[in-house]
C-alpha positions in Angstrom: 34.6 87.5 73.4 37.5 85.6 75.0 40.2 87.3 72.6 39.0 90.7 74.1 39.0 89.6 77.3 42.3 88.2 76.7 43.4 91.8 75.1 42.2 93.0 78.3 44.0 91.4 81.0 47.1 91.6 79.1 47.1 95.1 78.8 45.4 95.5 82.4 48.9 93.3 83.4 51.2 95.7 80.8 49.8 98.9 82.8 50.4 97.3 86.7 53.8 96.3 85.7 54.5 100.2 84.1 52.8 101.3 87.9 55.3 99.4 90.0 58.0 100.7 88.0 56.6 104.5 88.6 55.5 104.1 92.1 59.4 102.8 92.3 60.9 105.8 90.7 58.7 108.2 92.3 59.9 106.7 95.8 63.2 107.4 94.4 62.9 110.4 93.3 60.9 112.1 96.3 63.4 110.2 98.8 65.6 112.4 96.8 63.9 115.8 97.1 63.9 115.2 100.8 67.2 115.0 100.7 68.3 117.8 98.9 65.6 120.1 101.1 67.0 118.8 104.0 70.1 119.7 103.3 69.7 123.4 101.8 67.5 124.2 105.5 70.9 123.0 107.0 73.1 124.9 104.8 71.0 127.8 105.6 71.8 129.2 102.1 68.9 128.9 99.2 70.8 130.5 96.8 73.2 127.8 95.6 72.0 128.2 91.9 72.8 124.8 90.8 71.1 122.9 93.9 67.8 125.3 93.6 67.2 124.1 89.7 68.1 120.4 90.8 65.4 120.4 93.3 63.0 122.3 90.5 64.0 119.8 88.1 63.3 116.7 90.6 59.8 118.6 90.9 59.0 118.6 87.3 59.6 115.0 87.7 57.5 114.0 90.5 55.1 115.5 88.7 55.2 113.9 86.2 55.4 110.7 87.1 51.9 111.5 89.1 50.2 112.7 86.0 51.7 109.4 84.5 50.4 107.3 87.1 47.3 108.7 87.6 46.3 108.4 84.2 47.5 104.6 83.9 45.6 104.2 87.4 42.3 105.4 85.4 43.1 103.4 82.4 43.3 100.5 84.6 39.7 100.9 86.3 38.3 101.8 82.6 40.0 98.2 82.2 38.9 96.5 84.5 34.6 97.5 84.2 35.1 96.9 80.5 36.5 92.9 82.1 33.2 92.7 83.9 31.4 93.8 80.6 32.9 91.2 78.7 32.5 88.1 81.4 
C-alpha cells in the first residue's frame, strides 16, 4: 500500500511539473500568435505566404499542447482518486 501510494504521488508530481512546462510554452506560443495576427491586420496584406503557414504552424501547436495538457490534466485527477483509494 505505501509503495503505491508512493508510485502515485511521484508520478502525480512528474505530470504537474510536465503541466508548468506546457502551460509555459503555450503562453509562449499564443503570446506569439497574437503577435503575428496583429501584425498581418496592420500590414493589411494576408497573403504573405510564408507568415500565413507560420501562424498555421503556431496553430497546430497550440493545439497541441491543449490536447497534451488536457490529457495530463485528466491523468492527474485519475491520480489523485486512485490517492484517496489507497489512503
Amino acid at each position: 500500500m505505501k509503495e503505491e501510494k508512493f508510485l502515485l504521488r511521484g508520478e502525480l508530481e512528474e505530470i504537474k511539473d510536465r503541466l508548468s512546462v506546457l502551460y509555459y510554452e503555450l503562453k509562449g506560443k499564443t503570446a506569439i500568435f497574437y503577435q503575428k495576427a496583429y501584425d498581418l491586420t496592420n500590414i493589411g496584406i494576408v497573403t504573405y505566404q510564408d507568415e500565413v503557414s507560420e501562424i498555421t504552424k503556431l496553430i497546430e501547436e497550440i493545439v497541441s499542447l491543449k490536447k497534451e495538457i488536457k490529457a495530463l490534466e485528466e491523468r492527474a485527477e485519475y491520480l489523485k482518486r486512485k490517492l484517496k483509494e489507497v489512503q
